[in-house]
C-alpha positions as CSV (number, residue, x, y, z in Angstrom):
1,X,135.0,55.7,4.4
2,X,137.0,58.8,4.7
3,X,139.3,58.2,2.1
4,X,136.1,57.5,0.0
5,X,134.5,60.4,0.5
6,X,137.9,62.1,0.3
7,X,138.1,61.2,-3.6
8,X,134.7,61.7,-4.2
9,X,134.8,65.0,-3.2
10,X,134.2,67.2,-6.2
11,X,136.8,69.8,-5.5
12,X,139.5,66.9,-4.9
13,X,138.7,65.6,-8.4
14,X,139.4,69.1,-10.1
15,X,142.3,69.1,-8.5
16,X,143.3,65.8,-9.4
17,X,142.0,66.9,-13.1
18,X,144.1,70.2,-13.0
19,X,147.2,68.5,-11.4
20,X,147.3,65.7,-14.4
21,X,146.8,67.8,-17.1
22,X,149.6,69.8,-16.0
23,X,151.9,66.9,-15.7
24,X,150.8,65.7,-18.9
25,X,152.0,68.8,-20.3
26,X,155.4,68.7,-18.5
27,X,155.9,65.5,-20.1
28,X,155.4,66.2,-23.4
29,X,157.6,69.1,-23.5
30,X,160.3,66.7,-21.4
31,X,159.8,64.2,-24.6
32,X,160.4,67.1,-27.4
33,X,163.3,68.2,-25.6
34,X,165.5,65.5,-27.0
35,X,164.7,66.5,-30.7
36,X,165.4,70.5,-29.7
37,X,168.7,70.0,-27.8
38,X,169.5,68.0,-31.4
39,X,168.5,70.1,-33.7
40,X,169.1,74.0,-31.7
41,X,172.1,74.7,-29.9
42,X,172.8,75.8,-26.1
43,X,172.7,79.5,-27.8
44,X,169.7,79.4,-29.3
45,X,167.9,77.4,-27.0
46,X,169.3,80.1,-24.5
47,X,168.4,82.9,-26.3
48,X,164.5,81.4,-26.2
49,X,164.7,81.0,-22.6
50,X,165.6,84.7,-22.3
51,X,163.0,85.4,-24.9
52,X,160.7,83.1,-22.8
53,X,161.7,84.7,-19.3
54,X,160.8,88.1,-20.8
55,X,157.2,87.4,-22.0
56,X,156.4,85.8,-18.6
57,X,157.1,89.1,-16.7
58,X,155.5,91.7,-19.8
59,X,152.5,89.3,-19.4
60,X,152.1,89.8,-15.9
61,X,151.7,93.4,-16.2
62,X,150.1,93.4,-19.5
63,X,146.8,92.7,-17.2
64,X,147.1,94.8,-14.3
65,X,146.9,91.7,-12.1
66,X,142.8,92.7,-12.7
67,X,142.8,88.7,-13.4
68,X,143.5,88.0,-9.6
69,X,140.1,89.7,-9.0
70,X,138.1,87.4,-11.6
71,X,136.9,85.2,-9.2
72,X,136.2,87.5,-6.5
73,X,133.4,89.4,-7.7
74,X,129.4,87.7,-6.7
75,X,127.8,89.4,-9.9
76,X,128.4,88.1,-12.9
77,X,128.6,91.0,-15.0
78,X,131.1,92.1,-12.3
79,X,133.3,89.6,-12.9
80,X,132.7,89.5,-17.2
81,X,133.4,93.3,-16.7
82,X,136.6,92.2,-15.6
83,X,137.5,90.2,-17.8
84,X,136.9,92.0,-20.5
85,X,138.9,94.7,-18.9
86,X,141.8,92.7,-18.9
87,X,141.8,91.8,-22.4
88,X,141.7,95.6,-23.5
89,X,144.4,96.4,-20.9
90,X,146.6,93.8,-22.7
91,X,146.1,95.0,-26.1
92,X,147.2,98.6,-24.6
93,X,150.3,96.9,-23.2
94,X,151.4,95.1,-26.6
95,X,151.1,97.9,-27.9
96,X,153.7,100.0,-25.7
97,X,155.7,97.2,-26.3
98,X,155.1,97.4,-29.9
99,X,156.5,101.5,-29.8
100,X,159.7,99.6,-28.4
101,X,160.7,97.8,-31.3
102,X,162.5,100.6,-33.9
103,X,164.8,100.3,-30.6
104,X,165.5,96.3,-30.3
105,X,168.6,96.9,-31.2
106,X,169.6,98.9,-28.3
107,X,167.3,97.0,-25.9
108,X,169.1,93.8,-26.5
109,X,172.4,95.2,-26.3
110,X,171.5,96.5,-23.0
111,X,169.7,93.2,-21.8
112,X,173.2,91.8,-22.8
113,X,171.9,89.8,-25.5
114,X,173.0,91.1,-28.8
115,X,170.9,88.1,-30.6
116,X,168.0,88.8,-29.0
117,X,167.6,91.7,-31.5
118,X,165.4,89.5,-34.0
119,X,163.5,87.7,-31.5
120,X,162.3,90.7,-30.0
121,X,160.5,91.5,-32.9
122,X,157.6,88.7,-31.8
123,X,157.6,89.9,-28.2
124,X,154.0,91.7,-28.8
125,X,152.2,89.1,-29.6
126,X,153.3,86.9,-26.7
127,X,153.0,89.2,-24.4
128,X,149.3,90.0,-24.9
129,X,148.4,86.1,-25.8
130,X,150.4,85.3,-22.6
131,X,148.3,87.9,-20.7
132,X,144.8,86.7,-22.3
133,X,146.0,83.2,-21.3
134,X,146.3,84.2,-17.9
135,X,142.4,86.2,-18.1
136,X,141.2,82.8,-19.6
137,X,142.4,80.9,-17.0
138,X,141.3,83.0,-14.0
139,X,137.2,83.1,-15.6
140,X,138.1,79.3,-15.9
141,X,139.0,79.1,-12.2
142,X,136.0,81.2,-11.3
143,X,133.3,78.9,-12.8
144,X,135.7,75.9,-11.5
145,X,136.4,74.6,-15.5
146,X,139.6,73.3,-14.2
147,X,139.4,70.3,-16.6
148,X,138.8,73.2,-19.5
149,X,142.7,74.6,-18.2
150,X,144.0,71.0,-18.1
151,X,143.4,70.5,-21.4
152,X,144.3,73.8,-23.0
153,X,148.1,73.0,-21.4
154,X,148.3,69.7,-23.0
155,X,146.8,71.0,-26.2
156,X,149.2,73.6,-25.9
157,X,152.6,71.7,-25.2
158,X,151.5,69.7,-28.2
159,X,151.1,72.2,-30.8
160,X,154.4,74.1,-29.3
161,X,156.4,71.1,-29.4
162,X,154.9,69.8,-32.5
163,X,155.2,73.4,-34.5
164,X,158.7,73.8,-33.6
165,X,160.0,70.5,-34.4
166,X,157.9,70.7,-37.7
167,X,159.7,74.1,-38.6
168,X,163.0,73.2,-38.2
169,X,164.1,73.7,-41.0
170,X,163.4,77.4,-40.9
171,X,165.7,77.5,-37.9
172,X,165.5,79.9,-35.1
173,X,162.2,81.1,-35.9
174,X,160.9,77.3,-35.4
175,X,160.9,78.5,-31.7
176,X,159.1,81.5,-31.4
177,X,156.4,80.8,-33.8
178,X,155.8,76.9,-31.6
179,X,155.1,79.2,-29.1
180,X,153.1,81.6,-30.1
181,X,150.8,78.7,-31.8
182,X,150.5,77.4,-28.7
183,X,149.2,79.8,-27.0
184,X,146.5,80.8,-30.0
185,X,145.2,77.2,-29.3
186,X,145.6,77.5,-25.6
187,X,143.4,80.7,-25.7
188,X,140.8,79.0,-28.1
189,X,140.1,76.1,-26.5
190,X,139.7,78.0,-23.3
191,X,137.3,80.8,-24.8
192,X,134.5,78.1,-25.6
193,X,133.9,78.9,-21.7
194,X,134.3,82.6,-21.9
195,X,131.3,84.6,-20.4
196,X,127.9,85.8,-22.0
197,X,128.6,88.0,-24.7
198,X,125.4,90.3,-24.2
199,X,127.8,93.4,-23.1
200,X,125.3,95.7,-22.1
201,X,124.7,94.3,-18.7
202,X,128.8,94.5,-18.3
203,X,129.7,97.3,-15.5
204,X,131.7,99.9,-17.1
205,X,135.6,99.4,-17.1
206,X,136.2,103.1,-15.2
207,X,134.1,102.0,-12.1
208,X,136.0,98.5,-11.7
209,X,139.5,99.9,-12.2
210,X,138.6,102.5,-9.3
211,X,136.7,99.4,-7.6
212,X,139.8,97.3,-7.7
213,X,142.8,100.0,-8.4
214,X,144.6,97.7,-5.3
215,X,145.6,95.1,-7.7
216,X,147.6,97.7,-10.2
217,X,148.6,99.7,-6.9
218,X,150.0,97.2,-4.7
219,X,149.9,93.3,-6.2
220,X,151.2,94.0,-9.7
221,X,154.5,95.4,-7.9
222,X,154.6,92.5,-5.7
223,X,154.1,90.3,-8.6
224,X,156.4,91.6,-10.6
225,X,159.0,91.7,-8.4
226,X,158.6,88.1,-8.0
227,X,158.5,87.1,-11.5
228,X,162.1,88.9,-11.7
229,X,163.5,87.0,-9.2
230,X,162.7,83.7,-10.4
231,X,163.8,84.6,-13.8
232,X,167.2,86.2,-11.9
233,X,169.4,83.0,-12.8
234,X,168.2,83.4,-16.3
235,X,168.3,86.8,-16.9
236,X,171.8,87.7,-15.2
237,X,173.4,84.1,-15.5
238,X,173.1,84.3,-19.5
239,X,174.6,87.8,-19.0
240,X,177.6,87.5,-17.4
241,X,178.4,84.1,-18.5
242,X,177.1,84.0,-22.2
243,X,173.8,82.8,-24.3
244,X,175.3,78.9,-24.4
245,X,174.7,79.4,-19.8
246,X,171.1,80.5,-20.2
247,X,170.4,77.5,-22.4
248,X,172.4,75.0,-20.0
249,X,170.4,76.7,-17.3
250,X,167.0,76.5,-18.8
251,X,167.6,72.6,-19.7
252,X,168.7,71.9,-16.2
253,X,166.4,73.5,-14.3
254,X,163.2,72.2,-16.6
255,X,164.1,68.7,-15.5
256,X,164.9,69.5,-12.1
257,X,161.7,71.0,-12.0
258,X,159.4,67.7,-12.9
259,X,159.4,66.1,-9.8
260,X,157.4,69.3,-8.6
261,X,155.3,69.0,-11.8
262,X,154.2,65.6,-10.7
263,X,154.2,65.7,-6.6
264,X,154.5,69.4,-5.6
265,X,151.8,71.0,-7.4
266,X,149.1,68.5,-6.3
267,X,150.3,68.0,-2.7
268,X,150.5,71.9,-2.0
269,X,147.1,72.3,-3.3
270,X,145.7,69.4,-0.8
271,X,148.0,70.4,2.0
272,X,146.6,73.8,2.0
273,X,143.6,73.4,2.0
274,X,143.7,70.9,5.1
275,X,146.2,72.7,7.0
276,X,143.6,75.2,7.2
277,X,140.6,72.9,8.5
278,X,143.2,70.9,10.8
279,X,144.3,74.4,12.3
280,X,140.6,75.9,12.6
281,X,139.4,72.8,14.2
282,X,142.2,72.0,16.9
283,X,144.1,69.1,15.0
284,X,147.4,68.7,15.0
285,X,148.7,71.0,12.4
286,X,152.5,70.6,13.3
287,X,152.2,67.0,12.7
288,X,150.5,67.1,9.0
289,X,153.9,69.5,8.1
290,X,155.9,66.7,8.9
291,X,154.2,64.1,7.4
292,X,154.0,66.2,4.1
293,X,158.0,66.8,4.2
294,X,158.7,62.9,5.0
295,X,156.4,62.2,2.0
296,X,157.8,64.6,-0.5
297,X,161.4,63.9,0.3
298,X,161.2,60.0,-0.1
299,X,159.0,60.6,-3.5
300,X,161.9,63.0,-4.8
301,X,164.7,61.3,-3.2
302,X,165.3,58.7,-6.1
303,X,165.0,61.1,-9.5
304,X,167.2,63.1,-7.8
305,X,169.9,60.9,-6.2
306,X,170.2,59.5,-10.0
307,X,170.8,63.2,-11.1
308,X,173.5,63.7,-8.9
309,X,175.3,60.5,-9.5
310,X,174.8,60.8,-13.2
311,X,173.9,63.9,-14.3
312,X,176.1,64.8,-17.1
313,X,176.6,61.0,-18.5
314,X,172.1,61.3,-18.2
315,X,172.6,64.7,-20.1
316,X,175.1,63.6,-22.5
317,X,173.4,60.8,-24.1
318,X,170.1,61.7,-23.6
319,X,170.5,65.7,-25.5
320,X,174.1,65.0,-26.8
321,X,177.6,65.6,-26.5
322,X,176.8,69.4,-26.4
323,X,174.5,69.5,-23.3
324,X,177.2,68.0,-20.6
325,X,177.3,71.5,-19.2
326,X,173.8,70.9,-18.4
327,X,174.2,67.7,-16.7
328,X,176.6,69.5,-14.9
329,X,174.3,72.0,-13.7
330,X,172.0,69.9,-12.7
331,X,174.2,68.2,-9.9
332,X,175.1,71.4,-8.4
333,X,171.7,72.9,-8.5
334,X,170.0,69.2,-7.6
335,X,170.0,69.6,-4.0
336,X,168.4,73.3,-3.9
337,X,165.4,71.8,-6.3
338,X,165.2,68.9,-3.9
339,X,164.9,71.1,-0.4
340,X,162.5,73.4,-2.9
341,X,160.5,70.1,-3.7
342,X,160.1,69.3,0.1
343,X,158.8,72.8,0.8
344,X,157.4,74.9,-1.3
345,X,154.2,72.7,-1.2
346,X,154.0,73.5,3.1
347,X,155.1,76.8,2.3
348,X,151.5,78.3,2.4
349,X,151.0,77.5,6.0
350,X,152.7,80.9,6.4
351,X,149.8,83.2,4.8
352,X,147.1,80.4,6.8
353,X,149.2,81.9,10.0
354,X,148.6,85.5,8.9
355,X,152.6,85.5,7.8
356,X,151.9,87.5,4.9
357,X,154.7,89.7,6.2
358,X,156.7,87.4,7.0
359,X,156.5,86.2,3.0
360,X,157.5,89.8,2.2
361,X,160.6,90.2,3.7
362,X,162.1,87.1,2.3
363,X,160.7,88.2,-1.4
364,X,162.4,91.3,-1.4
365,X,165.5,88.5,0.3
366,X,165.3,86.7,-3.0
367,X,166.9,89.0,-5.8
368,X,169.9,90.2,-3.4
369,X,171.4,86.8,-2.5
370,X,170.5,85.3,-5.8
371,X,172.3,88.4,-8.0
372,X,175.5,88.6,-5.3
373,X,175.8,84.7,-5.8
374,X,175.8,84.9,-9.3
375,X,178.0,87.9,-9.6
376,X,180.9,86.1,-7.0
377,X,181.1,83.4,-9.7
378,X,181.1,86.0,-12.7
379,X,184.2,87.5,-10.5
380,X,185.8,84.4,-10.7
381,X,185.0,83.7,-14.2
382,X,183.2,80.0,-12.5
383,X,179.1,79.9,-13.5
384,X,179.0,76.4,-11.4
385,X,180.7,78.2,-7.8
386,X,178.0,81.1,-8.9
387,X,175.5,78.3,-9.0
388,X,176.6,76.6,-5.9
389,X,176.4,79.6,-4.0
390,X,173.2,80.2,-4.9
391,X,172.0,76.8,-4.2
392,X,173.4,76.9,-0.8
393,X,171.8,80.3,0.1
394,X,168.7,79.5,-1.3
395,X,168.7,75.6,1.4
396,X,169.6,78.5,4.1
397,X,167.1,80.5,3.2
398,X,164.0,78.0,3.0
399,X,165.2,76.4,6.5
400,X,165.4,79.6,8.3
401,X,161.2,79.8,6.7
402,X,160.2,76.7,8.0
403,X,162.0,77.7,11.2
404,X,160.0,80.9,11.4
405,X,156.7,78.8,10.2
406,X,157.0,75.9,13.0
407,X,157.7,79.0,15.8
408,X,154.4,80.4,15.1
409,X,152.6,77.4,14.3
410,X,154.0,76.5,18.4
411,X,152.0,80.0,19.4
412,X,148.5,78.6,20.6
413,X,145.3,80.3,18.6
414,X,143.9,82.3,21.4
415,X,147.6,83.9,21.2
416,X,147.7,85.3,17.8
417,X,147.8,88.6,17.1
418,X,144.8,90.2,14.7
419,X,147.7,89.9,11.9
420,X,148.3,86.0,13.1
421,X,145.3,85.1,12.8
422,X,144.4,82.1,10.8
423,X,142.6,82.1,7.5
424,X,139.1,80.6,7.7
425,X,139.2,77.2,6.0
């Protein structure tokens, strides 16, 4: 009966919903890939993931992080206000990035990516459709239309995948323009649940800013610094170890990444919200942790014992002869993904405990092992002991978090501290 009710429940289903559609997207991308490793090079395919990397993080601040504070507001016209406000903001940031262009040139060669020069010339547009995609999807998440962001992702993976293998032929500019397609269809299947147009009942974008100035002033900077550091590999790997790295990296790491596309994302969205309930009502919170990791670990363990046993032969005649490297990668940085996999969907017990701290100081941990890893192996001219390294700190790092995470999860409720104390459920 409780399992029934369980899968009845209507915010269970939307996350079902959400979870699938994103999975469906992951997999259509994973099934293109073939085709793109064929027809693009490691180089260019690297120089797209840097291109890539770089609308992400423009994108976050092309918003102010005023999307975070969509769903927060009880009036209506509050929240449109918002959301409106976002959109402008966007257009404000695309076009500061827009006054940067007469100076690509320089701005790749500093990046370190002399070929980026061209590329950069489309980085406008993505990063203000990137930052309306995110506006979109946080009114979406407001008035729960998770099925509405389900489908825009697999609508969009489509188009991507479809516009740049149609376009081919024009070569490097396939990529780009699959991308920014797919994220004008992303954005317009999204809008047909944008809010009531009737602006006049809208509060006035001056008194919200000053309303909700802490999202600019203190979560943008947060944010950004964590976008950084999960581009870090990326960014700094492609730059001491060439554009032919990035693309290796970006391959790699995509596949890695799908067992979390199919079990992380939907058990970290259950496990958090029944960590809370289990921890506000008395139950035995240690024990669902441990249940979640024994889970996770034997769903992964197979995908990823076959990647370390045959990575590069997987790699080789899956993408071709050209993408061993990648294969390659994907053994050393296996393991890292697979602790990752394990964790990251328990890792929000911390900010249940009141750990929000806690999560600080091992964000602004991130960049320094991460970039001194990466620069030991460009000192000894050997990307895979960079990426090693970095795999090795980064297992370190998440069991000294769990560590930390079970040691207050031991200190009994009446015990916390007013910054312990648990979120409500």
């Amino acid at each position: 009966m409780r399992l029934r009710t369980f899968l009845l429940d209507s915010s269970t289903r939307q996350t079902a919903r959400l979870s699938m559609g994103s999975a469906a997207a992951a997999v259509i991308t994973f099934a293109a890939s073939p085709l793109l490793t064929r027809i693009f090079g490691p180089e260019v395919l690297g120089l797209f993931g840097v291109f890539s990397a770089l609308g992400v993080i423009f994108a976050l601040v092309a918003t102010g992080r005023f999307d975070l504070a969509i769903p927060i507001p009880v009036k209506e016209s509050e929240a449109a206000g918002l959301y409106r406000l976002c959109y402008r903001v966007a257009v404000v940031a695309g076009l500061g990035v827009a006054c940067l262009l007469p100076l690509r040139a320089q701005l790749a060669h500093a990046l370190g990516y002399p070929g980026l020069e061209p590329w950069l010339i489309a980085l406008p547009a993505t990063v203000v459709l990137g930052a309306w995609i995110q506006t979109e999807t946080a009114w979406a998440t407001r008035v729960q239309s998770f099925g509405a962001i389900a489908k825009a992702r697999v609508v969009q993976a489509t188009v991507t995948a479809a516009i740049q293998i149609g376009l081919s032929f024009a070569g490097w500019i396939a990529l780009p323009a699959g991308l920014l397609a797919g994220f004008f269809a992303q954005i317009a299947l999204m809008r047909k649940i944008r809010p009531d147009n009737d602006l006049t009942r809208l509060e006035p974008p001056s008194a919200l800013v000053r309303k909700y100035r802490q999202f600019p002033l203190y979560t943008l900077p947060s944010g950004l610094l964590d976008a950084i550091t999960m581009q870090l590999p990326l960014l700094v790997g492609g730059l001491f170890f060439g554009p032919a790295f990035a693309g290796f990296y970006v391959l790699s790491s995509k596949i890695l990444a799908l067992p979390s596309a199919f079990f992380g994302g939907p058990a970290g969205q259950v496990f958090y919200r029944e960590f809370a309930k289990r921890l506000n009502s008395g139950g035995n919170a240690r024990a669902l942790i441990f249940s979640a990791w024994i889970k996770l670990a034997a769903m992964g363990a197979i995908p990823f014992l076959v990647l370390a046993y045959s990575g590069p032969w997987l790699f080789e005649h899956i993408y071709g002869d050209t993408w061993r490297a990648a294969g390659e990668m994907a053994v050393v940085l296996g393991p890292m993904f697979f602790v990752m996999l394990i964790s990251s969907p328990t890792s929000g017990a911390m900010l249940v405990l009141g750990g929000q701290r806690v999560s600080a100081v091992f964000s602004l941990c991130f960049p320094v092992y991460r970039l001194t890893c990466l620069w030991f192996g460009y000192r000894q001219d050997n990307p895979l002991l960079g990426l090693a390294l970095l795999a090795l700190a980064e297992i370190i790092t998440i069991l000294i978090f769990n560590l930390i995470l079970l040691r207050r999860l031991s200190v009994r409720p009446d015990e916390f501290t007013p910054e312990q104390k648990p979120l409500p459920s």
